[in-house]
C-alpha positions as protocol buffer text, in pm:
chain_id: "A"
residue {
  index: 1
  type: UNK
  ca { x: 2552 y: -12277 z: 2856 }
}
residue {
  index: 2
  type: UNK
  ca { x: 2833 y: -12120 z: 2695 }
}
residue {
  index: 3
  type: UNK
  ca { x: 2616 y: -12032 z: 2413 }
}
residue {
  index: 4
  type: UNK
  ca { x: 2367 y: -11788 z: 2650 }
}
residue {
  index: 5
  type: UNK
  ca { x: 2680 y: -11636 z: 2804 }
}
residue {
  index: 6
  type: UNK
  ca { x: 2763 y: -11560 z: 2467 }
}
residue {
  index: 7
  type: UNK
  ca { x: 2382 y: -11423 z: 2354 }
}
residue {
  index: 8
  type: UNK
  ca { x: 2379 y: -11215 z: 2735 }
}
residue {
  index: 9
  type: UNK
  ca { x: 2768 y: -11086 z: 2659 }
}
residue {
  index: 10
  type: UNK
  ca { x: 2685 y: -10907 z: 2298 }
}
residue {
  index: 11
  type: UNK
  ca { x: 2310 y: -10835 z: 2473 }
}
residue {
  index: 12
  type: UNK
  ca { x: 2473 y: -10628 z: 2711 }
}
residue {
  index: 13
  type: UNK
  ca { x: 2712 y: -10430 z: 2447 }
}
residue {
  index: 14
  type: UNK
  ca { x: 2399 y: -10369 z: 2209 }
}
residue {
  index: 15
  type: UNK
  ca { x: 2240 y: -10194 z: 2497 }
}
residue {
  index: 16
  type: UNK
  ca { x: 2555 y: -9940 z: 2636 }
}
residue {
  index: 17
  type: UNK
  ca { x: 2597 y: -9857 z: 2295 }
}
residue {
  index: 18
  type: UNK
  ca { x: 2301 y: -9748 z: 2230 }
}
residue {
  index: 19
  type: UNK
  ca { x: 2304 y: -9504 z: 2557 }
}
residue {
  index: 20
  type: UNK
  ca { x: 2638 y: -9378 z: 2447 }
}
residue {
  index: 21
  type: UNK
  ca { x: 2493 y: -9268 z: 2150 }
}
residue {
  index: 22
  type: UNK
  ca { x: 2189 y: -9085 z: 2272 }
}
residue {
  index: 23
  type: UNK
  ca { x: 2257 y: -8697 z: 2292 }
}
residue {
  index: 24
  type: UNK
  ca { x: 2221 y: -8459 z: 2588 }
}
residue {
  index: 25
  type: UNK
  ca { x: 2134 y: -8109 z: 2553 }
}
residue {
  index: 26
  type: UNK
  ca { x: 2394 y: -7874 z: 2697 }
}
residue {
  index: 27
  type: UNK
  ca { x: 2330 y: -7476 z: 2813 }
}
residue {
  index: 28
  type: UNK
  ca { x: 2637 y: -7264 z: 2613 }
}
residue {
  index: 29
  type: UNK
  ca { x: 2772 y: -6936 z: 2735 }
}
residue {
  index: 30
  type: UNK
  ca { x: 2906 y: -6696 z: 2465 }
}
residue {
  index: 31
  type: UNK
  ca { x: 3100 y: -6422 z: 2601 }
}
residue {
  index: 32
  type: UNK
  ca { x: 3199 y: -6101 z: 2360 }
}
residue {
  index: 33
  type: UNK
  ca { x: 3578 y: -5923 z: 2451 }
}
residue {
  index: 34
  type: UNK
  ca { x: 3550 y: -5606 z: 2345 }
}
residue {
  index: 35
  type: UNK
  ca { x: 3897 y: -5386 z: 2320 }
}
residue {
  index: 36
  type: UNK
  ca { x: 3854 y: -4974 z: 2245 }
}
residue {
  index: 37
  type: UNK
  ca { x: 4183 y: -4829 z: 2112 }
}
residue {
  index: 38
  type: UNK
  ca { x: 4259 y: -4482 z: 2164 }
}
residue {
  index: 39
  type: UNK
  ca { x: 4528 y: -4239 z: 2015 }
}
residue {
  index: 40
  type: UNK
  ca { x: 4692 y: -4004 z: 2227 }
}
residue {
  index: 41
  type: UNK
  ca { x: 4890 y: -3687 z: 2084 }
}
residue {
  index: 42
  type: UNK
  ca { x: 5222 y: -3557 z: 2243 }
}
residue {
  index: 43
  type: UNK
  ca { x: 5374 y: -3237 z: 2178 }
}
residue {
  index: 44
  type: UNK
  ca { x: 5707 y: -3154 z: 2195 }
}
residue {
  index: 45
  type: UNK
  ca { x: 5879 y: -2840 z: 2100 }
}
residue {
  index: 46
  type: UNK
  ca { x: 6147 y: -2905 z: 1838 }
}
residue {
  index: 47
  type: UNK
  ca { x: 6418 y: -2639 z: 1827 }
}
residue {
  index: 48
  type: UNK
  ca { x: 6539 y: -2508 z: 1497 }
}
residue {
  index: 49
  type: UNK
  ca { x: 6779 y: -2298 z: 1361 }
}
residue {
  index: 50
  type: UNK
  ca { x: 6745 y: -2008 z: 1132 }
}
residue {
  index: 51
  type: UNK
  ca { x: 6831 y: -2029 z: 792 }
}
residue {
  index: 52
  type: UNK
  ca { x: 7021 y: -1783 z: 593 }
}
residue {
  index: 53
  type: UNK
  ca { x: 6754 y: -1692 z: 332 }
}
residue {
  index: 54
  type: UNK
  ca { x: 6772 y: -1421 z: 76 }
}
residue {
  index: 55
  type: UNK
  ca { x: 6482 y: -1280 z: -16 }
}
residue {
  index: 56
  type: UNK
  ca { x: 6427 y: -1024 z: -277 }
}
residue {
  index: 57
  type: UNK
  ca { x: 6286 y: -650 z: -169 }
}
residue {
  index: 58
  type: UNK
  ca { x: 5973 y: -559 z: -296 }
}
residue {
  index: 59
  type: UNK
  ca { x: 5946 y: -279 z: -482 }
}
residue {
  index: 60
  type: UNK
  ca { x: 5635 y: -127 z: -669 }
}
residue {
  index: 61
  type: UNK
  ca { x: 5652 y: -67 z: -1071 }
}
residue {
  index: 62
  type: UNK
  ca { x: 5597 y: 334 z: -1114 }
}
residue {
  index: 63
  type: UNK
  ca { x: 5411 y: 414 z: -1463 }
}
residue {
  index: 64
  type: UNK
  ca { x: 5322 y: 765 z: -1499 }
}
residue {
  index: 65
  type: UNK
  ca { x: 4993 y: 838 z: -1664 }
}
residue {
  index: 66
  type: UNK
  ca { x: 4959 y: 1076 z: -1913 }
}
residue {
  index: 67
  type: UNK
  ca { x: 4642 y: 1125 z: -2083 }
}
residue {
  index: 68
  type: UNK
  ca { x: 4270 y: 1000 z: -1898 }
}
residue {
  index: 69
  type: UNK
  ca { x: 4028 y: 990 z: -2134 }
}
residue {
  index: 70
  type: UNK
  ca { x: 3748 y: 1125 z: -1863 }
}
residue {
  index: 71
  type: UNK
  ca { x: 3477 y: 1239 z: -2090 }
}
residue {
  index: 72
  type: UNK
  ca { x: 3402 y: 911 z: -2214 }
}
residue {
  index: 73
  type: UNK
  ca { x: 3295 y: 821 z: -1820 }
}
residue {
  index: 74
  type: UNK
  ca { x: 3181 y: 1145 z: -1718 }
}
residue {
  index: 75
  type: UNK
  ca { x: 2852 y: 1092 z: -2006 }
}
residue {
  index: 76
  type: UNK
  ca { x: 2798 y: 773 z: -1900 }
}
residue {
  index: 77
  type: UNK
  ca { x: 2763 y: 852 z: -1521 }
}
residue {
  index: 78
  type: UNK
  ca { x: 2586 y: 1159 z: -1635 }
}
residue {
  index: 79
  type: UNK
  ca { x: 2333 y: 942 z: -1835 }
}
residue {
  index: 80
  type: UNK
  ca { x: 2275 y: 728 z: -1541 }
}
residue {
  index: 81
  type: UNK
  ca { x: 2236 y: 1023 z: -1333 }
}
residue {
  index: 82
  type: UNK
  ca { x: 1956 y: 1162 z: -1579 }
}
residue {
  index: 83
  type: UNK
  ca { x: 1775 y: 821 z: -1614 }
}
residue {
  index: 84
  type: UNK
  ca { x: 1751 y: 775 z: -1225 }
}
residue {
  index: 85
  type: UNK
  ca { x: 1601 y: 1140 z: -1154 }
}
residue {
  index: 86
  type: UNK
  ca { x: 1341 y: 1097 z: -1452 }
}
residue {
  index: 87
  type: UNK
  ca { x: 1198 y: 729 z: -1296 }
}
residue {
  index: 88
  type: UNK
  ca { x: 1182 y: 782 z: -958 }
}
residue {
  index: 89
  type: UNK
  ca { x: 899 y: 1032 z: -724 }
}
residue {
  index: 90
  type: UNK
  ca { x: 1043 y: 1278 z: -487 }
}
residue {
  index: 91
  type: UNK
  ca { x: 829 y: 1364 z: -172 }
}
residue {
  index: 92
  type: UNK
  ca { x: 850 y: 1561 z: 182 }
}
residue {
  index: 93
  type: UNK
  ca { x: 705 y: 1806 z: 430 }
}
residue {
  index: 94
  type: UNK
  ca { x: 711 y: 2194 z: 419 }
}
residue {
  index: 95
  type: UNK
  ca { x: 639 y: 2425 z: 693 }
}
residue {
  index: 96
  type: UNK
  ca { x: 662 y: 2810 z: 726 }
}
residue {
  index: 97
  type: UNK
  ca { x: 527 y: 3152 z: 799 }
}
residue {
  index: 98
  type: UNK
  ca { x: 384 y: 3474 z: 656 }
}
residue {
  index: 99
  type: UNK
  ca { x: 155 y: 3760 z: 622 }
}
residue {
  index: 100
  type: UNK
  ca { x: -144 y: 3798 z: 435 }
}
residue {
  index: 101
  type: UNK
  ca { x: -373 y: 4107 z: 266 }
}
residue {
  index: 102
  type: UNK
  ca { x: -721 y: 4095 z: 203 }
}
residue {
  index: 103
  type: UNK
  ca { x: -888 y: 4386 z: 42 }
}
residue {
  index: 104
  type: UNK
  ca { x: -1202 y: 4300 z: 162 }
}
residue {
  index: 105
  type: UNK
  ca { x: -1176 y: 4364 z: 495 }
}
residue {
  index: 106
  type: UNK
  ca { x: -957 y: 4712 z: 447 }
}
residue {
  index: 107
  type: UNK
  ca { x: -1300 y: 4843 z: 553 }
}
residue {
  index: 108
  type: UNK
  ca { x: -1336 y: 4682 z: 866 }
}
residue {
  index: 109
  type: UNK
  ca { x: -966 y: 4691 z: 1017 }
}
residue {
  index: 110
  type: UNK
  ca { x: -649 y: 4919 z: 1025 }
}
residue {
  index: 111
  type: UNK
  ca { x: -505 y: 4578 z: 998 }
}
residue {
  index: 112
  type: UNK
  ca { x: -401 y: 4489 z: 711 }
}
residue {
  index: 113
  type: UNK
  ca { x: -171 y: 4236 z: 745 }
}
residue {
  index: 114
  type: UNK
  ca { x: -226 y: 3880 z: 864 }
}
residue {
  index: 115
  type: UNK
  ca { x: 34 y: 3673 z: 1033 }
}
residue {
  index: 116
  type: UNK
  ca { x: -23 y: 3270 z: 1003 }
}
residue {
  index: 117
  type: UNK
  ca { x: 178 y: 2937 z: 993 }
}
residue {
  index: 118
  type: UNK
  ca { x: 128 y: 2641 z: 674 }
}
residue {
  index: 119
  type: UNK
  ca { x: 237 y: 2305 z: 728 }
}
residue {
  index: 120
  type: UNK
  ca { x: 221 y: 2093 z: 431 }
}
residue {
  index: 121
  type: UNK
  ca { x: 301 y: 1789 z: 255 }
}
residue {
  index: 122
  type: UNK
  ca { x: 468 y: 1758 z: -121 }
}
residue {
  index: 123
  type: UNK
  ca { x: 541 y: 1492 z: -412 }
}
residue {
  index: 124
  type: UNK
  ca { x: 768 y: 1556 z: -694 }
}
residue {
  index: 125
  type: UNK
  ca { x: 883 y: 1399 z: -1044 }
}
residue {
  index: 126
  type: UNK
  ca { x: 1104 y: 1540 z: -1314 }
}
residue {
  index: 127
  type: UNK
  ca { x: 1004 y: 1533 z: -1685 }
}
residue {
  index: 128
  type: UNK
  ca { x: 1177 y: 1535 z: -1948 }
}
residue {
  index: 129
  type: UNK
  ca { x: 1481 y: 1660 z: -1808 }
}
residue {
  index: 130
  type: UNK
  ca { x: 1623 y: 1617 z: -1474 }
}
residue {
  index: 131
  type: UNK
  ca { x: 1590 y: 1988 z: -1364 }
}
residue {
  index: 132
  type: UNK
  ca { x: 1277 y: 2026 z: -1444 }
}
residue {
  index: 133
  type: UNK
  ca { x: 978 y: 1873 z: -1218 }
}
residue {
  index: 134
  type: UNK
  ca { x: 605 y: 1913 z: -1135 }
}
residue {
  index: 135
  type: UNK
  ca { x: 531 y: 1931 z: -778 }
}
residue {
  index: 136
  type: UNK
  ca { x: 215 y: 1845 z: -629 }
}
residue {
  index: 137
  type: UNK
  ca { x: 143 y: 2026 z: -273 }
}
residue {
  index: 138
  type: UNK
  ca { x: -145 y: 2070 z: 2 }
}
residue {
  index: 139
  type: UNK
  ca { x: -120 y: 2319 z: 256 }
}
residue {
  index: 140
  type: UNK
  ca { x: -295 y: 2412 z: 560 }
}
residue {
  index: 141
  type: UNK
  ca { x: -306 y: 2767 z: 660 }
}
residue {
  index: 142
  type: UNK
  ca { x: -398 y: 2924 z: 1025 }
}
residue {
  index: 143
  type: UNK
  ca { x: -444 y: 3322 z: 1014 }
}
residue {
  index: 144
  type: UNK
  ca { x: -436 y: 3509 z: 1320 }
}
residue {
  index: 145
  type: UNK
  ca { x: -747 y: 3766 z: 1331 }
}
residue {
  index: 146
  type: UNK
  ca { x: -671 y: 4142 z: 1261 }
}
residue {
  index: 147
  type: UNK
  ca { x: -1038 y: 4264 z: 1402 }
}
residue {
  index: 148
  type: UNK
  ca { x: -1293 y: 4160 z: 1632 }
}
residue {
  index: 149
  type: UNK
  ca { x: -1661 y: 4225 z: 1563 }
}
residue {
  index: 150
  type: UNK
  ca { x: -1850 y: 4156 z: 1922 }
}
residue {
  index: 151
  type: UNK
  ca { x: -2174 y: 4305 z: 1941 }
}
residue {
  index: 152
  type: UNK
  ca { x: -2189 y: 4232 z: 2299 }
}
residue {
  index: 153
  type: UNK
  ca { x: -1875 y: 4423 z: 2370 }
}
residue {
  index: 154
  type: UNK
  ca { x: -1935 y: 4746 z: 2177 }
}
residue {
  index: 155
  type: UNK
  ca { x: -2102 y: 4916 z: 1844 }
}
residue {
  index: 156
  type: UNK
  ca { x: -1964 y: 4738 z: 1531 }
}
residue {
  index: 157
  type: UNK
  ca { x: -2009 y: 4792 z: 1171 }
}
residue {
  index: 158
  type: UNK
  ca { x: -2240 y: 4551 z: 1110 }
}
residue {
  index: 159
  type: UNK
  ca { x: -2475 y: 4586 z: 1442 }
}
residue {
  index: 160
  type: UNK
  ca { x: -2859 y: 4531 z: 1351 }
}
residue {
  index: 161
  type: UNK
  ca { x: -3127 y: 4297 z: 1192 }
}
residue {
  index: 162
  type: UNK
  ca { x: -3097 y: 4111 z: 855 }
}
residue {
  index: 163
  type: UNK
  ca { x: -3369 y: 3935 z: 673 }
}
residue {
  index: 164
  type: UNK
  ca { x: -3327 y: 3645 z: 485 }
}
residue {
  index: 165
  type: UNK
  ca { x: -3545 y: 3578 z: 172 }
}
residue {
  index: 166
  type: UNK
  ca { x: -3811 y: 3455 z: 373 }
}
residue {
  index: 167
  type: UNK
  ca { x: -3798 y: 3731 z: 566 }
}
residue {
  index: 168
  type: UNK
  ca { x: -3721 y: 3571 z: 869 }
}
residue {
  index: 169
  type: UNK
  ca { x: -3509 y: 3830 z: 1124 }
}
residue {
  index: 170
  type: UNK
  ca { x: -3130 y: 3746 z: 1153 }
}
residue {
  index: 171
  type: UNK
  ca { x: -2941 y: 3952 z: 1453 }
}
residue {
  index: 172
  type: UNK
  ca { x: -2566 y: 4002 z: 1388 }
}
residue {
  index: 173
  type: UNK
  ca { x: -2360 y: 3864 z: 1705 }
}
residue {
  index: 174
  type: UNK
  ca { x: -1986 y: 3842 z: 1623 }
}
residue {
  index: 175
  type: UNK
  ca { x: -1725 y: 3824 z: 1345 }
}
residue {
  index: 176
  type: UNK
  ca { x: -1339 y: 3825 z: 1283 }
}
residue {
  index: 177
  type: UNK
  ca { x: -1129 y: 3703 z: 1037 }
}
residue {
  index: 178
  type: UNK
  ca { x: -918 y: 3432 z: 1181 }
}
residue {
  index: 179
  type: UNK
  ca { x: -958 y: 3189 z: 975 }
}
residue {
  index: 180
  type: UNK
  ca { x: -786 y: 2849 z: 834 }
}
residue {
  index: 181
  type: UNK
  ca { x: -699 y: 2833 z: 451 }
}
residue {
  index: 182
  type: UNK
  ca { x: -664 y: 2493 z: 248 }
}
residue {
  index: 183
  type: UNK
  ca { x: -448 y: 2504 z: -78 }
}
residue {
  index: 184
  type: UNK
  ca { x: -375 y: 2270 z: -342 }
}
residue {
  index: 185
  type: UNK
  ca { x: -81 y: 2361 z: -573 }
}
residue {
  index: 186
  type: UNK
  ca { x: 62 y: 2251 z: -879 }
}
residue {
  index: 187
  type: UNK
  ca { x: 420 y: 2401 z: -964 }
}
residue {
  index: 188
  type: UNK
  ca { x: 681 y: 2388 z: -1236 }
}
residue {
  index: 189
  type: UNK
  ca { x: 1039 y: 2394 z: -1110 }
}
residue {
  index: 190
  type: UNK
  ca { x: 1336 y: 2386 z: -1294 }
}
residue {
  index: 191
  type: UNK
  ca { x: 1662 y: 2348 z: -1073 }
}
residue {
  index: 192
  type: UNK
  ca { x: 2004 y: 2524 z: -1121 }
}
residue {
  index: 193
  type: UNK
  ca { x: 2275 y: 2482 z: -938 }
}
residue {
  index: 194
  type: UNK
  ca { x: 2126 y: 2562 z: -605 }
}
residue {
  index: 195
  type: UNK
  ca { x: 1845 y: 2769 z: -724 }
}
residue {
  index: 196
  type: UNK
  ca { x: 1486 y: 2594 z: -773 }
}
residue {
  index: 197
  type: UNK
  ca { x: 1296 y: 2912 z: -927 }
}
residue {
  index: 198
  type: UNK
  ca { x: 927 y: 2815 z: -975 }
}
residue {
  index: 199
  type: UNK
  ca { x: 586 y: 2924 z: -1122 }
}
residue {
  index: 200
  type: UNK
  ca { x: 221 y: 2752 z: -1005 }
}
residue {
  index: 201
  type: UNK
  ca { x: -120 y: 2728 z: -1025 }
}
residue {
  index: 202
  type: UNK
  ca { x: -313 y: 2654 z: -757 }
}
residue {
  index: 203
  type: UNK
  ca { x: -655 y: 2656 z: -585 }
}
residue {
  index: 204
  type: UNK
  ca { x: -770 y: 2725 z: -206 }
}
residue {
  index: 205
  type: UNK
  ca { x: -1087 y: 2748 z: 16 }
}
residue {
  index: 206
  type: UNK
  ca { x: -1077 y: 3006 z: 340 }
}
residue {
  index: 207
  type: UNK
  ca { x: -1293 y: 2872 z: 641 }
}
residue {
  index: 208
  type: UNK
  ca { x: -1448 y: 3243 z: 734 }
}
residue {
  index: 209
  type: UNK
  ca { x: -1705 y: 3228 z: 999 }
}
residue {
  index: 210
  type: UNK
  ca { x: -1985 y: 3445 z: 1100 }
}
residue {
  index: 211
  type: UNK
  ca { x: -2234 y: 3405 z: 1412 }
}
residue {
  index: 212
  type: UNK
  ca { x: -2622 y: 3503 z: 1413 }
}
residue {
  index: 213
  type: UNK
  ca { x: -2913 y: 3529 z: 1624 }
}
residue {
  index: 214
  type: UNK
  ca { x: -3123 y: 3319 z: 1428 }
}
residue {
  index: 215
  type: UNK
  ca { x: -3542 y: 3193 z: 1495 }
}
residue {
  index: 216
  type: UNK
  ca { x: -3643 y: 2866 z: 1642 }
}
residue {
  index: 217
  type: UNK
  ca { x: -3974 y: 2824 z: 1734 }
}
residue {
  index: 218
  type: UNK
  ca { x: -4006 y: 3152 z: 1618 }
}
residue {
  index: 219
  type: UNK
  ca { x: -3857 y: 3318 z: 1890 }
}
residue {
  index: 220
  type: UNK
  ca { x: -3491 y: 3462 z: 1841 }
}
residue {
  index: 221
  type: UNK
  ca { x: -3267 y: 3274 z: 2025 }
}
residue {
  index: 222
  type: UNK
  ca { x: -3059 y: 3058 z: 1867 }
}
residue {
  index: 223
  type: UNK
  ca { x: -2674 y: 3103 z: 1765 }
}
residue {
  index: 224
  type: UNK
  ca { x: -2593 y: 3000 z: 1426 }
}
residue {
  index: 225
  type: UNK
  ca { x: -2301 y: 2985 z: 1205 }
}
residue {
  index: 226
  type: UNK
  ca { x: -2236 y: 3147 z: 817 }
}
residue {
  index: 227
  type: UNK
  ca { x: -1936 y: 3000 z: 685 }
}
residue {
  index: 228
  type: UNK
  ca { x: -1795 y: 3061 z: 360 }
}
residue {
  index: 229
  type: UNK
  ca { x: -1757 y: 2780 z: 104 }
}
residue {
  index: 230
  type: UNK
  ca { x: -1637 y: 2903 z: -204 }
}
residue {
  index: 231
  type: UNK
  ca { x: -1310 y: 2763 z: -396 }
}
residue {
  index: 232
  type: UNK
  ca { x: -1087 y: 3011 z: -530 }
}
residue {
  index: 233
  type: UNK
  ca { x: -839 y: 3031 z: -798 }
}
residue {
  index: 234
  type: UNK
  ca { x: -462 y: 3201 z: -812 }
}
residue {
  index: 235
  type: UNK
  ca { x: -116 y: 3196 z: -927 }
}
residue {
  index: 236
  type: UNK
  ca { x: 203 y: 3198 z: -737 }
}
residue {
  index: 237
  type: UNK
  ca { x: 569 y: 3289 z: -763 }
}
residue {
  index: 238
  type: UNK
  ca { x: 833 y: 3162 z: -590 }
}
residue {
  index: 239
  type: UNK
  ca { x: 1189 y: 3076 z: -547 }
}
residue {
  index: 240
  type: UNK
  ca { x: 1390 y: 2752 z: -358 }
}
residue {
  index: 241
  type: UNK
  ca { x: 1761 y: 2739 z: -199 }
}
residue {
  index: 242
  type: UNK
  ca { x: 1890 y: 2409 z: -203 }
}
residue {
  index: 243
  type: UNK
  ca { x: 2143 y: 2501 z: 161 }
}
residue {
  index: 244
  type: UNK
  ca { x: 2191 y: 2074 z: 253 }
}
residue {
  index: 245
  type: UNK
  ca { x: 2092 y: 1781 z: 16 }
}
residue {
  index: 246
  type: UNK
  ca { x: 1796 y: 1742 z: 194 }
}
residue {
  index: 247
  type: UNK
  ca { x: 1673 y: 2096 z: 316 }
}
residue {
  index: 248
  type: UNK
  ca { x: 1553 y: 2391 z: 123 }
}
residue {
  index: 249
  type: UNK
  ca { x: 1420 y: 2729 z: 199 }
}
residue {
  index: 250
  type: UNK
  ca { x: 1187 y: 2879 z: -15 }
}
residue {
  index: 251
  type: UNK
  ca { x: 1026 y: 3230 z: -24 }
}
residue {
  index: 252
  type: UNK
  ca { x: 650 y: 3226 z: -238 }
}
residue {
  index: 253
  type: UNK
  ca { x: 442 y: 3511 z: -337 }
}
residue {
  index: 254
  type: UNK
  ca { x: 39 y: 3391 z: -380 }
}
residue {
  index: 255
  type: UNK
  ca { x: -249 y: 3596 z: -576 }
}
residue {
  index: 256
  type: UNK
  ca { x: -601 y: 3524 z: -534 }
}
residue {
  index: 257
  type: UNK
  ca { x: -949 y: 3661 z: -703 }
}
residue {
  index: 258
  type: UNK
  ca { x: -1214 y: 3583 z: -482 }
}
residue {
  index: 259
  type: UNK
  ca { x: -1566 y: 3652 z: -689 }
}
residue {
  index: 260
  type: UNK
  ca { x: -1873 y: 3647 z: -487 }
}
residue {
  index: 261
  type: UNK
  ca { x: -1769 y: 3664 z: -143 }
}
residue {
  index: 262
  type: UNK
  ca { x: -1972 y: 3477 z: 89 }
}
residue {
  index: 263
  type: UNK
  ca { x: -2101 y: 3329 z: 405 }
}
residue {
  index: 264
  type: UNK
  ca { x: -2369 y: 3090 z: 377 }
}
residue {
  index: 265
  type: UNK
  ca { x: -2614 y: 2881 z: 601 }
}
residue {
  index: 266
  type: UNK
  ca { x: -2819 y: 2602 z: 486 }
}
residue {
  index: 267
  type: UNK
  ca { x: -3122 y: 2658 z: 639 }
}
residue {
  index: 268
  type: UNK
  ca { x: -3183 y: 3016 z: 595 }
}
residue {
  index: 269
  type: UNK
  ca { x: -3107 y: 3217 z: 203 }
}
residue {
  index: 270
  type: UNK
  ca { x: -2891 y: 3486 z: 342 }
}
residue {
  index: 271
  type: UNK
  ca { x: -2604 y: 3630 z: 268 }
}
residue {
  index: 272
  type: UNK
  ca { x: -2446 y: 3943 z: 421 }
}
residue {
  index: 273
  type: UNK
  ca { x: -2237 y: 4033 z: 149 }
}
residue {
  index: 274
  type: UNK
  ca { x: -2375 y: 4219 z: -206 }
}
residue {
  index: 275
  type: UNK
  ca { x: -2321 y: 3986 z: -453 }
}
residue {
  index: 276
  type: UNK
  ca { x: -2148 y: 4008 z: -788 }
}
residue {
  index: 277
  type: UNK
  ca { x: -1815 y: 4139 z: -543 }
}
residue {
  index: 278
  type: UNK
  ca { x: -1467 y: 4061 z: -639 }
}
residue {
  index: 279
  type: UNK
  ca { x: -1138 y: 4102 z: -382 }
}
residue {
  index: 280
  type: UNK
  ca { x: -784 y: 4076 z: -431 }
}
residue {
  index: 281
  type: UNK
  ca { x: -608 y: 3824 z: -146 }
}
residue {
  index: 282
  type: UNK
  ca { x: -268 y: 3829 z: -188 }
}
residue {
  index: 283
  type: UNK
  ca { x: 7 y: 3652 z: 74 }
}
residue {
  index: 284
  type: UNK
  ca { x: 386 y: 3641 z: 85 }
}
residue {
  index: 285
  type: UNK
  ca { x: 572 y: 3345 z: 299 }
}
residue {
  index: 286
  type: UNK
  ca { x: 879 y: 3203 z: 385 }
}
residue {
  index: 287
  type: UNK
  ca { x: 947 y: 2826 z: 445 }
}
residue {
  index: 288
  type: UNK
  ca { x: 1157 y: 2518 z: 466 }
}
residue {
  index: 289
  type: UNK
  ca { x: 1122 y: 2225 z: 307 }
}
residue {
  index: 290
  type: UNK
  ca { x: 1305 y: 1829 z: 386 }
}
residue {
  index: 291
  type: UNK
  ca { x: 1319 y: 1583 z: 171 }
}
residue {
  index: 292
  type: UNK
  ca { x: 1186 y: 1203 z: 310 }
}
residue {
  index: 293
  type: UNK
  ca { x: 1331 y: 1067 z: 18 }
}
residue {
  index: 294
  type: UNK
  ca { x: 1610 y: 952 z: -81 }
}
């Protein structure tokens, strides 16, 4: 008996100890403190008092200067001066006005003297030496008309029938010489000071136009134009004031020969004029020109 109290007494301390032991699963909260410092700036005026400083006066060293050598920079700036002109292109426009004289058509006007406007354009380079440049130049020309030939306002000079070399009829109908002129010029200026004296060659084509009764269908009834075509050849003469650094005025004197005269159509082999003809066109104008470049 008191041995199965015993057994039931160590049975029951076997078991509790075994519960006590088992574990139990637990649910954990982690919480996180978080602390933000800040820094915080006062101000606060702080009087002070003036001390006695001594401070030296400034005063600037004089040194007189007696002798510059100057020539030494003056050739160098001069050199770069030259070297600069020589590389780079000059260009601009021209425009201006001026009278023209035509011996050719001293027999059909007391007019001698045609008044016109040129506009062109220009390009430049010096050679060699910085005053001295080639200039390139086209023109266009517009001459007022001195004369008017009408048939069919009065008796002209050159009223009647022509006959080409097919002898097909040709009635004269009207003719004056207004006119546009196209000129390509070479010149060779050489500047001093503000002089730009020049000499050129150059070569131009005059648009002359002259208006016939001409055959179709072989009845007379069509108007037809004879224009002139020829290229000519001249010289000119001139001389350039530089008055700003970019504006110049120039006076030119031009002299054309003009061989063979004539207005031409391409379907009919006529021409009004007798050939184997030379004329004298001369012109005098005065422009201004402005450089684009710089």
């Amino acid at each position: 008996m008191l041995l199965r109290k015993i057994i039931l007494f160590f049975s029951v301390i076997f078991i509790t100890s075994a519960f006590a032991q088992r574990k139990k699963t637990d649910t954990i909260y982690v919480y996180e403190k978080v602390i933000v410092y800040d820094t915080i700036y006062l101000e606060k005026s702080i009087k002070l008092k003036p001390a006695n400083l001594l401070l030296s006066s400034l005063k600037i060293q004089e040194e007189e200067i007696k002798e510059i050598n100057r020539d030494i920079d003056k050739k160098e700036l001069e050199e770069q001066i030259k070297k600069l002109k020589i590389k780079r292109f000059q260009y601009g426009i021209q425009a201006g006005l001026g009278f023209k004289k035509a011996s050719w058509s001293e027999s059909l006007s007391d007019k001698n003297q045609q008044f016109g406007q040129n506009f062109g354009i220009w390009i430049s380079k010096s050679i060699i030496n910085p005053n001295f440049s080639l200039m390139l130049s086209a023109n266009v020309h517009h001459w007022s008309s001195t004369f008017d030939l009408d048939t069919n306002k009065e008796e002209t000079y050159l009223d009647g029938f022509y006959f080409s070399e097919d002898d097909q009829p040709l009635l004269f109908q009207r003719f004056n010489n207004k006119h546009f002129e196209y000129v390509l010029q070479l010149k060779a200026i050489y500047e001093w000071k503000n002089l730009r004296p020049f000499v050129g060659f150059l070569a131009n084509k005059n648009n002359y136009k002259m208006q016939f009764l001409v055959p179709e269908n072989n009845v007379l009834n069509k108007l037809d134009d004879f224009k002139s075509n020829q290229v000519n050849f001249g010289f000119s003469l001139g001389l350039q004031y530089r008055i700003f650094s970019r504006f110049l005025i120039d006076v030119e004197y031009q002299h054309y020969k003009i061989k063979n005269l004539s207005l031409k159509n391409s379907s009919f082999d006529f021409d009004i004029f007798k050939t184997n003809n030379t004329f004298a066109e001369r012109k005098i104008s005065l422009g201004i020109s402005y450089f684009i470049s710089r």
